[in-house]
N, C-alpha and C positions, 0 to 999 in steps of 0.2 A: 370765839366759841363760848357760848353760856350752856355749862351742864347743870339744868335743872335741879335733878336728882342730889349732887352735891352745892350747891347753891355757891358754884364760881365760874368765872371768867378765866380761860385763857387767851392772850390777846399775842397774835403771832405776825410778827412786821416781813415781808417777804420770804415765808417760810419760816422764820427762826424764831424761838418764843422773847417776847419781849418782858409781857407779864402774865402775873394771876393774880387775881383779886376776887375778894370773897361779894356776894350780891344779893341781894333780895332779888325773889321773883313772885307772883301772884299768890298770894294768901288763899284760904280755905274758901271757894266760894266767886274766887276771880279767877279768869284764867291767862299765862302768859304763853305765846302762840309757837308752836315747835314748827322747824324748817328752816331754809336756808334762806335769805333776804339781801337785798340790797339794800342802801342809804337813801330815803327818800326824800330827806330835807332835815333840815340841820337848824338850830336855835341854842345861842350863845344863854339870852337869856328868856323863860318860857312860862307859862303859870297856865294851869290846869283849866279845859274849858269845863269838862266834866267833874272833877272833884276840887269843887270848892274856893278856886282860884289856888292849889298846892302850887309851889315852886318848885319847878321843875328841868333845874339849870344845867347848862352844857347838855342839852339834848339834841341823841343820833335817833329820829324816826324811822324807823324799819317797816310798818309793817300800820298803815290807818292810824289813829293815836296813838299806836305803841312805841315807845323810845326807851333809849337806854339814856339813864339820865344821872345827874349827882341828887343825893338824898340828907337833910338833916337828923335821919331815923338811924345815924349808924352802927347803935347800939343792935340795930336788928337785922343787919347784913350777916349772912350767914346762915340765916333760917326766910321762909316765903311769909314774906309782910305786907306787898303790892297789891296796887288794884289789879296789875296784869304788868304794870310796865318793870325792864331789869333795874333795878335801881345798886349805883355806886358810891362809896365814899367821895365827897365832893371836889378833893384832888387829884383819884381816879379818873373818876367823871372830866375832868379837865384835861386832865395827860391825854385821854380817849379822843376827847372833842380834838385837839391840838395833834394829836395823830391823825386822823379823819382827813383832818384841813389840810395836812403837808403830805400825803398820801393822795389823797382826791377820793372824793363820795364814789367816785364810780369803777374803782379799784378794792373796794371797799367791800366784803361779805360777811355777815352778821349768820352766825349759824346756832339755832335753838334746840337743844337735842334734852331728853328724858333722862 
């Protein structure tokens, strides 16, 4: 679950909280997409078609280009920095991906709330 509003992730493995992690989401002017989603494909390692060739590793796509991804900006996790996508600290981002994969994409619910 990514709440917006407070700019973190709680990440809950059959019901029980596993973690929280704090996250960028879409900056003033981008926006990141609220609702509930499945895992649409998955990229271990990934680079931005739209901005710039950014790297964009350990990425969970949810939702058209949006993914929850690791980020080298971690100074700004915590407040909204994104073009739209959740962005994690990159061992985050890893633990996430590596949960995904031993869980299965399709057990998998991504939910973006306000």
């Amino acid at each position: 679950h990514v709440d917006i509003s407070s700019q973190a992730m709680s990440v809950r493995v059959n019901g029980w909280h596993h973690a929280s992690w704090r996250v960028s989401t879409g900056r003033e002017g981008y926006y990141t997409p609220r609702g509930s989603y499945s895992v649409k494909r998955m990229a271990k390692v990934y680079y931005s078609k739209k901005y710039d060739n950014a790297p964009m590793p350990n990425s969970v796509f949810f939702y058209g280009g949006y993914a929850i991804h690791g980020t080298n900006s971690v100074s700004r996790l915590g407040r909204p920095a994104s073009h739209g996508c959740v962005r994690l600290a990159p061992g985050n981002a890893a633990a996430l991906y590596a949960l995904v994969q031993r869980h299965g994409a399709s057990r998998t619910r991504i939910t973006l709330t306000n």
